[in-house]
C-alpha positions as CSV (number, residue, x, y, z in Angstrom):
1,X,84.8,-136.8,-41.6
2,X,81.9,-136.4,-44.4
3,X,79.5,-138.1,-41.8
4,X,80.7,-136.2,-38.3
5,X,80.1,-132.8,-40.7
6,X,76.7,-134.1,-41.5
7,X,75.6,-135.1,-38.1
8,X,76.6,-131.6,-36.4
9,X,74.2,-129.9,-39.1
10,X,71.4,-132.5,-37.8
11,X,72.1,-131.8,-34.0
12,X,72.1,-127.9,-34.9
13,X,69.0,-128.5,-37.0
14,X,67.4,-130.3,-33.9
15,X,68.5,-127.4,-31.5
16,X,67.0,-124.6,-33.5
17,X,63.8,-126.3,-34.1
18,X,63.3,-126.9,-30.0
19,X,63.9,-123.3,-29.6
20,X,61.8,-122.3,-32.5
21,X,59.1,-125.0,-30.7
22,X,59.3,-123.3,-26.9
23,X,59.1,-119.4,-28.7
24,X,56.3,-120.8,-30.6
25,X,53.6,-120.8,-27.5
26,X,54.8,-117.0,-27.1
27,X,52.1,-115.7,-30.4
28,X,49.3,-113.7,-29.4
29,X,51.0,-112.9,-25.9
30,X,52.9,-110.2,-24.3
31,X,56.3,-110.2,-24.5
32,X,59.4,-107.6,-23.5
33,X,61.8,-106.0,-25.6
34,X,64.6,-103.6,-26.0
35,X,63.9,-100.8,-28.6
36,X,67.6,-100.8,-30.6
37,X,67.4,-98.9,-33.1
38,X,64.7,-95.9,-34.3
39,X,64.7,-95.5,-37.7
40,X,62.4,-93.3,-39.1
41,X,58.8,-93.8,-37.9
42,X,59.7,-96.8,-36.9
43,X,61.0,-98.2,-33.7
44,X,63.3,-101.6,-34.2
45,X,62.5,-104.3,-30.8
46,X,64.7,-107.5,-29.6
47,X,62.7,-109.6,-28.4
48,X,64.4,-112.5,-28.3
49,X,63.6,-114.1,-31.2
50,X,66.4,-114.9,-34.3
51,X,64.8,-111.2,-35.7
52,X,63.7,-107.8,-34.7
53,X,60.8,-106.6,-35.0
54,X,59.0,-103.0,-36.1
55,X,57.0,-101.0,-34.2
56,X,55.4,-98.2,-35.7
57,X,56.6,-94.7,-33.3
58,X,53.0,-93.4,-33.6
59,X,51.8,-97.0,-30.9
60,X,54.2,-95.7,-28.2
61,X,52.3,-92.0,-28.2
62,X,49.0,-91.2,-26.1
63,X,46.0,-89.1,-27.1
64,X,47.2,-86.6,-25.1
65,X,50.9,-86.5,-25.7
66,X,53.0,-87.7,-28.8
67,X,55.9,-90.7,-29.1
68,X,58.1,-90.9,-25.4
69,X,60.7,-94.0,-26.4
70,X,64.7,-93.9,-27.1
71,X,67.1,-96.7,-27.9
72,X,68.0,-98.9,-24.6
73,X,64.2,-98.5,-23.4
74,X,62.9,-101.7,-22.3
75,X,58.8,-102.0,-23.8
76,X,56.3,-104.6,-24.0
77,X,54.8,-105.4,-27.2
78,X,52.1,-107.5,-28.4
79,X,53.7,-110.7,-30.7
80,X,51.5,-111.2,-33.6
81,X,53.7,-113.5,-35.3
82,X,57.1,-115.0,-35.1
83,X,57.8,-113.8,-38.4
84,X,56.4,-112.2,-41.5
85,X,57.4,-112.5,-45.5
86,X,60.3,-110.4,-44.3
87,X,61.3,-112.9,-41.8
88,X,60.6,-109.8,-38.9
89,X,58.8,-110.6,-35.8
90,X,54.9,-108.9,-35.9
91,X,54.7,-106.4,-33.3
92,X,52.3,-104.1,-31.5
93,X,53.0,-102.3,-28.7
94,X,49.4,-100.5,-29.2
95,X,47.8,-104.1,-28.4
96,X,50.0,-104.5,-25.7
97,X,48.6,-101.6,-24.3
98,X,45.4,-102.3,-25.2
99,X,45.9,-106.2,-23.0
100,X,47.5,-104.3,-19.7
101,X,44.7,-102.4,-19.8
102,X,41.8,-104.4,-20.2
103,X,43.4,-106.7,-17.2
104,X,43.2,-103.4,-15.0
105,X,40.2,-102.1,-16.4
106,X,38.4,-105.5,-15.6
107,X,40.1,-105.7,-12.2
108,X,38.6,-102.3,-11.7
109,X,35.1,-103.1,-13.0
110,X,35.0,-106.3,-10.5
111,X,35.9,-104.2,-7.5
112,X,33.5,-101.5,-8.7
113,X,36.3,-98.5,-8.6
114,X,36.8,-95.9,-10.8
115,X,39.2,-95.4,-13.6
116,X,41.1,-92.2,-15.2
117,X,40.9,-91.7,-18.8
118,X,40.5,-88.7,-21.2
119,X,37.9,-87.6,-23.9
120,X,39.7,-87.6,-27.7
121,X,37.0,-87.9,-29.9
122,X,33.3,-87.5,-30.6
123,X,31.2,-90.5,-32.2
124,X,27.3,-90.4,-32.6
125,X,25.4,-90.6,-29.3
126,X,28.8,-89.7,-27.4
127,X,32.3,-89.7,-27.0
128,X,35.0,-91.5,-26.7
129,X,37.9,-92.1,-23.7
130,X,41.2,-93.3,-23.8
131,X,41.2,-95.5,-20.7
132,X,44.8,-96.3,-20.5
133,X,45.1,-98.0,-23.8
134,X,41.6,-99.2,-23.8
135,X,39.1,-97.4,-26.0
136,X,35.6,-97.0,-24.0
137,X,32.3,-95.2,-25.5
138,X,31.0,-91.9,-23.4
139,X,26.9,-91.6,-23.7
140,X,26.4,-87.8,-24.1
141,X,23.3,-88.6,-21.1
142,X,26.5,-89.6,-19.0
143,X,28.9,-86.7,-19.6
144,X,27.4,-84.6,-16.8
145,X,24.5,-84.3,-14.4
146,X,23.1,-81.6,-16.2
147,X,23.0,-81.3,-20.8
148,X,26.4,-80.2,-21.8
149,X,26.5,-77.6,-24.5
150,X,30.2,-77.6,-25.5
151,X,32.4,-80.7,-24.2
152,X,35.3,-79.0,-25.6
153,X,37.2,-77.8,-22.2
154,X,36.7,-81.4,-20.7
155,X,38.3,-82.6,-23.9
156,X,42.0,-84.1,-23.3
157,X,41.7,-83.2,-19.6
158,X,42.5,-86.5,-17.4
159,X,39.4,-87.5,-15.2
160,X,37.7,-90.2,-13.4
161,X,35.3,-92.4,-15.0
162,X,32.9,-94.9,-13.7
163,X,32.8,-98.3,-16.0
164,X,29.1,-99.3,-16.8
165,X,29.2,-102.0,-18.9
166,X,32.4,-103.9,-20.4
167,X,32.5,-106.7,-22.8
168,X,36.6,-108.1,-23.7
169,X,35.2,-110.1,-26.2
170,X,33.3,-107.8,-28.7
171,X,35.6,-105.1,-27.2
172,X,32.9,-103.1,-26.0
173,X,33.3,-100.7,-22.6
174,X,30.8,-98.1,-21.3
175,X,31.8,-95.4,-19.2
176,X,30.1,-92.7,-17.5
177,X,31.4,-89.4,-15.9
178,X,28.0,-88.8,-14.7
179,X,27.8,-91.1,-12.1
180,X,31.2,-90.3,-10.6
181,X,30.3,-86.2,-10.3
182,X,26.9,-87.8,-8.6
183,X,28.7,-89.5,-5.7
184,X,31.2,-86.9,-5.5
185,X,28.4,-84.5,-5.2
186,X,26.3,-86.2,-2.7
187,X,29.3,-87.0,-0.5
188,X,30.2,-82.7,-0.8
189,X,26.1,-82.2,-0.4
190,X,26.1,-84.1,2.8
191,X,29.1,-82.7,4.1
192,X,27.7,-79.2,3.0
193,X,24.5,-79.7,4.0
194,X,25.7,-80.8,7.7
195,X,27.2,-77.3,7.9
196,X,23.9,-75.3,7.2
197,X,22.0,-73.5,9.6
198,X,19.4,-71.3,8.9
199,X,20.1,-67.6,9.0
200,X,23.1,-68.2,7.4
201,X,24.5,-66.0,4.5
202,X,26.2,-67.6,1.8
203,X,27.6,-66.8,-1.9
204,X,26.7,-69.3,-4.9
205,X,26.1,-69.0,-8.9
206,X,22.5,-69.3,-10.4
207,X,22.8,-72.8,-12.2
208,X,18.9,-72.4,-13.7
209,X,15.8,-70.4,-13.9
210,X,12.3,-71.6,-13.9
211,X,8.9,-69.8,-13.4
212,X,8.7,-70.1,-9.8
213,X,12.5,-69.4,-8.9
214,X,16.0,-69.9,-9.6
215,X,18.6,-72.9,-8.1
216,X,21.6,-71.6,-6.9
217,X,24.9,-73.7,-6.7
218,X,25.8,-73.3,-3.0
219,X,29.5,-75.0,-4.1
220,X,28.2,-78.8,-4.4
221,X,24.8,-78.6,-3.2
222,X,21.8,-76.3,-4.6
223,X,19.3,-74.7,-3.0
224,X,16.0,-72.9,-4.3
225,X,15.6,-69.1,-4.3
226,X,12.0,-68.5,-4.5
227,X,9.9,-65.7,-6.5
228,X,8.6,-64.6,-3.8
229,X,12.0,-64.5,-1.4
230,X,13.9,-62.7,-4.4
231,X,12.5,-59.0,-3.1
232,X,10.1,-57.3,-1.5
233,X,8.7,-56.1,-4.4
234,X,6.2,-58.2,-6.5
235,X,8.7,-60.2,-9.0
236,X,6.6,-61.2,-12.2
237,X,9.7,-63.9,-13.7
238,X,12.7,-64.7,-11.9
239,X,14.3,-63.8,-15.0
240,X,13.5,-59.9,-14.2
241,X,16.2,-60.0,-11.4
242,X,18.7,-62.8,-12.1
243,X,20.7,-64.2,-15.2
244,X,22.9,-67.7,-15.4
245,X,25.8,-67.6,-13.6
246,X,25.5,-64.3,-11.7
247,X,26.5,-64.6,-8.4
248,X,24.3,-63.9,-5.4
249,X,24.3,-63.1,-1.5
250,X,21.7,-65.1,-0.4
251,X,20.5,-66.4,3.5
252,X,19.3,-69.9,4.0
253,X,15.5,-69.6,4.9
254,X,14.5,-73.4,6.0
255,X,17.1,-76.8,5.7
256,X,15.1,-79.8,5.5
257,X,17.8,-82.9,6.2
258,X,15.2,-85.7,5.5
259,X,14.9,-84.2,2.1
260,X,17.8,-82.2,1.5
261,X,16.1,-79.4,0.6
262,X,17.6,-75.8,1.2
263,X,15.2,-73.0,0.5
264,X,17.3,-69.3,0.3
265,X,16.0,-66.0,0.2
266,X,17.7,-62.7,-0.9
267,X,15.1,-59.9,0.6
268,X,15.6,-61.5,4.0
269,X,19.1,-59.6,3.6
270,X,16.9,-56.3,2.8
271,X,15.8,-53.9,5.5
272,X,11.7,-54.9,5.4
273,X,9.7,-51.8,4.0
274,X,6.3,-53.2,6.2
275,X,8.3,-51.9,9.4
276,X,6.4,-49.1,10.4
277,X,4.2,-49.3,7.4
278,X,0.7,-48.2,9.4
279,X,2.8,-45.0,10.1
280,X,3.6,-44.6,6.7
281,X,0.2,-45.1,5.2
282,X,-2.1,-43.6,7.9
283,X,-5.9,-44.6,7.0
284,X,-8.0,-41.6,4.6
285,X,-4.5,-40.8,3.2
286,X,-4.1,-40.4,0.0
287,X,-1.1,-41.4,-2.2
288,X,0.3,-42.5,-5.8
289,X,1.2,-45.9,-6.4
290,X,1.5,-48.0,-9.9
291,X,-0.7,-51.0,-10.8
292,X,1.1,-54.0,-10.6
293,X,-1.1,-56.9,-11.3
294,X,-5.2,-57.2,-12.2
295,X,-7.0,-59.8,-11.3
296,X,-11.1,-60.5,-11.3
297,X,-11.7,-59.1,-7.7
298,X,-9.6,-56.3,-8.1
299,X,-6.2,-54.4,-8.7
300,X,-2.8,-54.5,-6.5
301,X,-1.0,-51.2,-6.6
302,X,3.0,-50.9,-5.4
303,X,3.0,-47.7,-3.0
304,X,6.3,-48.1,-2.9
305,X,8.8,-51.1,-3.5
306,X,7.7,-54.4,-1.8
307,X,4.6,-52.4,-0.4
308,X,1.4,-53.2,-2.2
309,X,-2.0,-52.9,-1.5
310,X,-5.3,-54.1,-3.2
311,X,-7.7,-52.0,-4.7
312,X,-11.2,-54.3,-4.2
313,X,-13.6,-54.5,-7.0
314,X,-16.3,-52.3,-4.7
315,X,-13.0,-49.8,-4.0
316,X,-12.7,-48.8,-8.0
317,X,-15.5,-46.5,-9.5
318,X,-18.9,-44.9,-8.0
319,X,-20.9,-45.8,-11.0
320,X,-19.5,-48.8,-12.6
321,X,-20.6,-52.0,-10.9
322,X,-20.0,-55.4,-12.0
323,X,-17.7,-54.5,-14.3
324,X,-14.2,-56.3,-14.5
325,X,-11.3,-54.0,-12.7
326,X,-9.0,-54.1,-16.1
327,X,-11.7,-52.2,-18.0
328,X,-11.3,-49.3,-15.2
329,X,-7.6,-49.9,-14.7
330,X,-4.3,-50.8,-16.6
331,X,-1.1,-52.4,-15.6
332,X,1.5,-50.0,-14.9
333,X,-0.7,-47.4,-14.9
334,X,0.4,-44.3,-12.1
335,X,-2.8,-44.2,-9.9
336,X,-4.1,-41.9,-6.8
337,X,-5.7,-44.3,-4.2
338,X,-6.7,-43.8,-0.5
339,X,-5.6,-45.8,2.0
340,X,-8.5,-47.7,3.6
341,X,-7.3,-49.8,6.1
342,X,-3.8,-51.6,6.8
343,X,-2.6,-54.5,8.8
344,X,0.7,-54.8,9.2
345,X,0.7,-58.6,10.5
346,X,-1.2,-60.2,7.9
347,X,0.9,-57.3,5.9
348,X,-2.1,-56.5,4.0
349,X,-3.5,-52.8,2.8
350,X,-6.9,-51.6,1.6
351,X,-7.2,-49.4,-0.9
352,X,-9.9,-47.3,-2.3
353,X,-9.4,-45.8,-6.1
354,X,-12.9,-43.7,-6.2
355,X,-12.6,-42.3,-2.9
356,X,-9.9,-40.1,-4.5
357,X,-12.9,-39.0,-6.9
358,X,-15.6,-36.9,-6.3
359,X,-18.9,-38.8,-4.9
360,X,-21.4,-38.6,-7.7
361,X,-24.1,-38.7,-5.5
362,X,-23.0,-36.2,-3.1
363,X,-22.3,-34.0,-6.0
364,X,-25.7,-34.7,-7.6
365,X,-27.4,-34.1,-3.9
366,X,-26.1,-30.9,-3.9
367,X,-27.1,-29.5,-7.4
368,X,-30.4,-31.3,-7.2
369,X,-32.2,-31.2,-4.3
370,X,-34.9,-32.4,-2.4
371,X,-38.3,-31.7,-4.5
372,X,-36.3,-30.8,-7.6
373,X,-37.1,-31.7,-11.1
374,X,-34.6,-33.9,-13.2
375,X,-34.8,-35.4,-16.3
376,X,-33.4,-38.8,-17.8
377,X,-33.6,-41.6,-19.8
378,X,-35.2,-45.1,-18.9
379,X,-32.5,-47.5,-18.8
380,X,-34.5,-50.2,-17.2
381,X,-38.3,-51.8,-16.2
382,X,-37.9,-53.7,-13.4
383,X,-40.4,-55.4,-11.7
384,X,-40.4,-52.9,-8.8
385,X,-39.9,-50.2,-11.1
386,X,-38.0,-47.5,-13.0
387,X,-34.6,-46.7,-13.4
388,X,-33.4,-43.5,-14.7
389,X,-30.1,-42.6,-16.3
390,X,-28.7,-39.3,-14.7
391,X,-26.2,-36.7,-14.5
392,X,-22.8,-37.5,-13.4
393,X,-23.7,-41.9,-14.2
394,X,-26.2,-41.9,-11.5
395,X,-29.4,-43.6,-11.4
396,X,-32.2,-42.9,-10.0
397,X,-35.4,-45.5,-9.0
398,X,-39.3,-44.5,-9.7
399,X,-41.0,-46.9,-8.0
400,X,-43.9,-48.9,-9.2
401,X,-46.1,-46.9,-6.5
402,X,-44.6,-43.5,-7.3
403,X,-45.6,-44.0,-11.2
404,X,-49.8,-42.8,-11.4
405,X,-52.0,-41.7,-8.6
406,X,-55.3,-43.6,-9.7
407,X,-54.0,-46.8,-12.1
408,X,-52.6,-49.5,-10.4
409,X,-48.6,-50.0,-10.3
410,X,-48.7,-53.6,-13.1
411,X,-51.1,-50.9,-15.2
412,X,-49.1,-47.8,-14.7
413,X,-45.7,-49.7,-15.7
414,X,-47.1,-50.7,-19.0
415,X,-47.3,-46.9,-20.2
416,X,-43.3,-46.2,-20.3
417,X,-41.0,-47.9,-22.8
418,X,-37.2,-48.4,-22.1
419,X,-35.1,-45.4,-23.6
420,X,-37.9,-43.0,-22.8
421,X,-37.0,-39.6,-22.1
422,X,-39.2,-39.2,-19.0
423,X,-39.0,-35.6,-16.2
424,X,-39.3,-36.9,-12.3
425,X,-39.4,-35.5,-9.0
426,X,-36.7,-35.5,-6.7
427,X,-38.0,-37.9,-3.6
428,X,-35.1,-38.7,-1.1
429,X,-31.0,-39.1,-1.8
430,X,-29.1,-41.5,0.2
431,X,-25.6,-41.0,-0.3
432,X,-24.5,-43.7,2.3
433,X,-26.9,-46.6,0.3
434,X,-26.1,-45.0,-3.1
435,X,-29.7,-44.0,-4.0
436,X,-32.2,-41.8,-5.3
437,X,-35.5,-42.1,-4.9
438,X,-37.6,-40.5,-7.5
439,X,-41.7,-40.2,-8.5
440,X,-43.5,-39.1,-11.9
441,X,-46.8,-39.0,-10.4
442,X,-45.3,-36.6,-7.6
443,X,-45.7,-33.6,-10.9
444,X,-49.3,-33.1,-10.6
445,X,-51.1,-32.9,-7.4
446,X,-52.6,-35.7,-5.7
447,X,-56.2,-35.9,-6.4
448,X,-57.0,-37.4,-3.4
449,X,-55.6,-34.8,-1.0
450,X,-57.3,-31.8,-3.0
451,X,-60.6,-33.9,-2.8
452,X,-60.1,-35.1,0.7
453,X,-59.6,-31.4,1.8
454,X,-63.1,-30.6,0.8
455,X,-64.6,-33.6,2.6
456,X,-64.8,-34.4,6.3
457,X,-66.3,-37.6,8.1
458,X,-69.8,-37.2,8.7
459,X,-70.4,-35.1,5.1
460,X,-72.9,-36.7,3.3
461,X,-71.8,-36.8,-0.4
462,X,-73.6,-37.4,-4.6
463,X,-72.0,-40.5,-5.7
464,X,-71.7,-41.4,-9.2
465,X,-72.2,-45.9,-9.6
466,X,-69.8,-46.8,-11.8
467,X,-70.2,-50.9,-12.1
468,X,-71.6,-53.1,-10.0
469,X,-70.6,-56.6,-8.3
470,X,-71.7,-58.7,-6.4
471,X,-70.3,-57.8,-2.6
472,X,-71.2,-53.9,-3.4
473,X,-70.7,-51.5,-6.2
474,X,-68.2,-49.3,-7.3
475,X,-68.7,-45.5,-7.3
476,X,-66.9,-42.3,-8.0
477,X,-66.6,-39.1,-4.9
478,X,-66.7,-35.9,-5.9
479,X,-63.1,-35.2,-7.3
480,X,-63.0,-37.9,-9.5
481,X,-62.1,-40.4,-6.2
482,X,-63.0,-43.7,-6.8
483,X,-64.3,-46.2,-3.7
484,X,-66.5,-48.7,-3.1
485,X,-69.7,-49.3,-1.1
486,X,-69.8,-53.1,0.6
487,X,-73.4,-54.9,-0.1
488,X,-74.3,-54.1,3.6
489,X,-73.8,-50.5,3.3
490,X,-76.9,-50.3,0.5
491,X,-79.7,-49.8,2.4
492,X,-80.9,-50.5,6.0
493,X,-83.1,-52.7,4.5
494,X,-81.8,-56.0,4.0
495,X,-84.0,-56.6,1.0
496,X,-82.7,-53.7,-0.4
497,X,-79.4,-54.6,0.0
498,X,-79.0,-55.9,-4.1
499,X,-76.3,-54.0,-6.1
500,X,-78.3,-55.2,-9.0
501,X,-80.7,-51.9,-8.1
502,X,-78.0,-49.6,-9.2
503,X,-77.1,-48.6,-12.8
504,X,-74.0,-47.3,-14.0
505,X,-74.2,-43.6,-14.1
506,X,-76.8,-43.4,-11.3
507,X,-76.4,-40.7,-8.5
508,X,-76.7,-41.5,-5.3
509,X,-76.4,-40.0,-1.3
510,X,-73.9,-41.6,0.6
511,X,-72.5,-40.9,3.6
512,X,-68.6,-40.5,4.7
513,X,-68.3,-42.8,7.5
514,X,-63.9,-42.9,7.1
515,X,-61.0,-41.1,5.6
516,X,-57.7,-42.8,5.7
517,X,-54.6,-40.8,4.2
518,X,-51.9,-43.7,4.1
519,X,-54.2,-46.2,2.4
520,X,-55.5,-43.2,0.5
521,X,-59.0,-44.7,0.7
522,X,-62.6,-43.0,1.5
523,X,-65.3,-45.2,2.8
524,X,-69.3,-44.2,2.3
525,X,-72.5,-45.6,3.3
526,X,-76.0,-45.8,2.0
527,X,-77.2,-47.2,4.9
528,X,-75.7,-44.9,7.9
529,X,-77.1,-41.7,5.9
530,X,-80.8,-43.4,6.1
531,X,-79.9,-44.3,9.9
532,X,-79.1,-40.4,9.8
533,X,-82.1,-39.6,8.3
534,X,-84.6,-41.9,10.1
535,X,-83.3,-40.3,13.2
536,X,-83.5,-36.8,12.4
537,X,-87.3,-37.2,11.6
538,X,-87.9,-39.1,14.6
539,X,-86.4,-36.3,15.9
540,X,-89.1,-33.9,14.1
541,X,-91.7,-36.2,14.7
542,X,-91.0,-36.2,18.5
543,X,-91.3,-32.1,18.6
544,X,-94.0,-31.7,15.9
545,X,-97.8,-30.8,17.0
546,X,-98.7,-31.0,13.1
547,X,-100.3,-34.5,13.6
548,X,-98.3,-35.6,10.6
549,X,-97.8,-39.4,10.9
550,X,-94.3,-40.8,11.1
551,X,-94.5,-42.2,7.7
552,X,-95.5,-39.1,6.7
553,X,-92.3,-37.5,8.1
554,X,-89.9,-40.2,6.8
555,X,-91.5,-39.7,3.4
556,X,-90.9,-35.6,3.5
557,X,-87.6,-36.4,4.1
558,X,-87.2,-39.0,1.7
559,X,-88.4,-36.7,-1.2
560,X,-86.4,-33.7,0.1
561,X,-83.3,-36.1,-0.3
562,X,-84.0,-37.2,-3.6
563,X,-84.9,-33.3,-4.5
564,X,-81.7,-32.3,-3.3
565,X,-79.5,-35.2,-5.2
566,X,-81.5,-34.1,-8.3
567,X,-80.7,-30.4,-7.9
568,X,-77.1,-31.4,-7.3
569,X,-76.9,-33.4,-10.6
570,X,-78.3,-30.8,-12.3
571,X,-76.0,-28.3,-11.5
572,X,-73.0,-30.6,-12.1
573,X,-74.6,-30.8,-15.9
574,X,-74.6,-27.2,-16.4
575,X,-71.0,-26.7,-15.4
């Protein structure tokens, strides 16, 4: 009896310990169970095994959502071990989870689809997302196409993710939401863009400003609103007429499907103020406008929203040349300019600023005239001559030749100093050219008119040497006039034909054998007066019956010359 006893305990012995041996293999697997009892926190699993085991509630709750189990449910935990100090089976239905979903999330990865999952948490560089189970790490680069500010409303919310990078054995995964709002977008963009035509007016939200213009979101797709097709008017910064996320009418302008490129415009839905503009702005009218933008070669003044017209450097001021337009003008400043010429095709305007000001010269024309006397002060020596500061910021030119009657012009120059108050006379005004032509030497008389009144051609006139050169010496006319007698015009003698004869200060006869008035010159002979002379006493020698000899003639008339000249001189001495 004692040994059947004993050998039942053996075969039950044996039996547990094969069942024990085939339950063994199930550690570190998955395995079913039927939650049958909750007490607590804690949820108490069959699994088959000669003990329960305890699962805490908190591993059968999501991120999202808390603990969803009750008694009778059927749940598949993760078997640690078959039993612990407490002789209770090791649980976990959070690694459980955690093995389904790496098997789908790696199924997924190989067939490159996309998986759902939520944000929960924020770690440095990213985020985190519960895939399921499986933890996975969210690059902020990868959270959206553009920098997210605030993640908080995509936080909890389920969405599709697109799995970078997994690794089951270190437990790493790499998600990105990035690239799955990428292909979405470019699947909507080529759908959208398929359905644009230009012309057409559409609603969307300003996503970003930059310098040149704004991208609007068309509903998947963006499109650039430039500066320029934001108004009519000259926009200085997009930021003048648009914020972030105001919506705008806009019409699509050009569609490029190669590039994808969708240019919009917002004054194209504007009536255009050019219509009709050459009506609006007849040429030599006159009207106010603002200055809108200065730049080296002029000024552009707004006549009237999205009409502008440019003010040319030449347009600006009478007086002030070569002077840069912002030092005559001001931005925003309320102007009166005159409209010069317009074109409505090239949609361009000419303006004139000083046309709407009184013409200095005209005015200076008209309250100096012709012959008039005016005073300034020498603001420059030029190399062709003078130029005079006058009223009203006009200036006025003496010429080099219009400087002395007798010195030459490099001589006459040398006498005025710059900042000299000097009087002139008033030559010639040409408004059209912008000039004024005076002379200094115009306030006396001209010495050589006064003396060329008194002498005619023919005359036979006392000359007074004053040096001597080689070709023929240089003598002074009555009246001060200087000229000069050429080495031929000496004597009729050629041996008497030396200038070296002559002294300075001797008088001599001469005879005027020219007088031109433009080259203001006088020209006198030695010679032609004895040609004169020789004939006049042939003359006299021809009628005479005093049986005087010729030489005896030629030698009365010679002494009666020199008698004369000496008379002449004397009287000159006395006076």
């Amino acid at each position: 009896m004692a040994e059947s006893a004993f050998s039942a305990k053996e075969d039950f012995a044996a039996l547990l310990n094969e069942s024990l041996g085939a339950r063994s293999g199930l550690e570190g697997s998955v395995v079913q169970g039927i939650v049958v009892a909750i007490e607590n926190d804690m949820a108490i699993i069959d699994v088959g095994l000669k003990s329960e085991g305890r699962v805490p509630l908190r591993e059968f709750s999501s991120h999202s959502h808390g603990p969803e189990v009750i008694v009778g449910d059927r749940v598949e935990v993760f078997l640690e071990r078959m039993e612990n100090k407490n002789g209770e089976a090791v649980l976990s239905r959070e690694k459980a989870r955690r093995e389904e979903a790496w098997e789908k999330l790696e199924q997924a990865f190989n067939r490159n689809e996309r998986v759902n999952g939520h944000i929960f948490g924020r770690v440095k560089g990213g985020f985190t997302v519960d895939l399921q189970g499986a933890v996975a790490f969210l690059p902020g680069s990868q959270v959206d196409i553009r920098p997210v500010r605030d993640v908080t409303p995509l936080m909890g919310q389920e969405q599709p993710f697109q799995i970078l990078k997994m690794d089951r054995r270190r437990g790493n995964i790499v998600v990105s939401r990035r690239a799955v709002l990428e292909e979405t977008r470019a699947e909507a963009r080529s759908e959208l863009l398929s359905n644009l035509s230009e012309g057409q007016i559409l609603e969307g939200v300003v996503k970003n400003i930059t310098d040149y213009g704004a991208f609007v979101d068309l509903g998947g797709i963006d499109g650039l609103l430039h500066v320029t097709d934001m108004a009519w008017r000259r926009v200085g910064h997009p930021s003048e007429v648009l914020n972030i996320g105001q919506t705008v009418k806009v019409q699509v302008v050009k569609v490029n499907p190669e590039t994808q490129r969708i240019s919009l415009g917002v004054k194209q839905l504007l009536a255009d103020p050019w219509d009709g503009v050459d009506a609006k702005y007849p040429v030599s009218g006159k009207f106010s406008g603002r200055v809108t933008n200065i730049t080296d070669y002029g000024a552009f003044v707004e006549l009237e929203p999205g009409v502008e017209g440019l003010v040319h450097v030449s347009e600006m001021s009478w007086t002030k040349k070569n002077v840069h337009p912002g030092k005559i003008v001001s931005t925003s400043q309320a102007v009166e300019v005159m409209v010069l010429d317009v074109d409505p095709v090239k949609r361009r305007i000419s303006l004139g600023l000083k046309q709407t000001m009184v013409n200095p010269w005209e005015a200076f024309s008209e309250k100096h005239p012709q012959g008039s006397v005016v005073e300034g002060e020498i603001k420059s020596i030029t190399e062709f001559g003078l130029f005079i500061g006058l009223d009203g910021g006009v200036d006025g030119l003496v010429h080099m030749s219009d400087l002395d009657w007798n010195l030459a012009p490099e001589a006459a120059v040398q006498k005025f100093k710059k900042g000299e108050i000097v009087r002139a006379k008033m030559l010639d005004v040409s408004i059209d050219k912008e000039r004024i032509s005076l002379g200094i030497k115009q306030l006396e008389n001209d010495p050589f008119a006064d003396a060329a009144s008194k002498i005619k051609k023919g005359d036979t006139v006392t000359c007074t040497v004053t040096g001597s050169k080689e070709n023929g010496i240089d003598v002074t006319l009555p009246g001060g006039i200087p000229t000069f007698i050429r080495r031929s015009d000496l004597s009729r003698d050629r041996a008497d034909q030396r200038p070296d004869r002559f002294a300075t200060g001797d008088k001599i006869d001469a005879k005027v054998t020219g007088i031109d008035h433009e080259t203001r010159k006088i020209t006198v002979s030695i010679k032609a007066l004895e040609v004169d002379e020789e004939k006049e006493a042939m003359a006299q020698y021809g009628s005479s019956d005093s049986g005087a000899s010729l030489g005896d003639i030629l030698g009365a008339a010679i002494k009666n010359r020199e008698q004369a000249a000496a008379a002449a001189s004397e009287e000159k001495t006395k006076k």
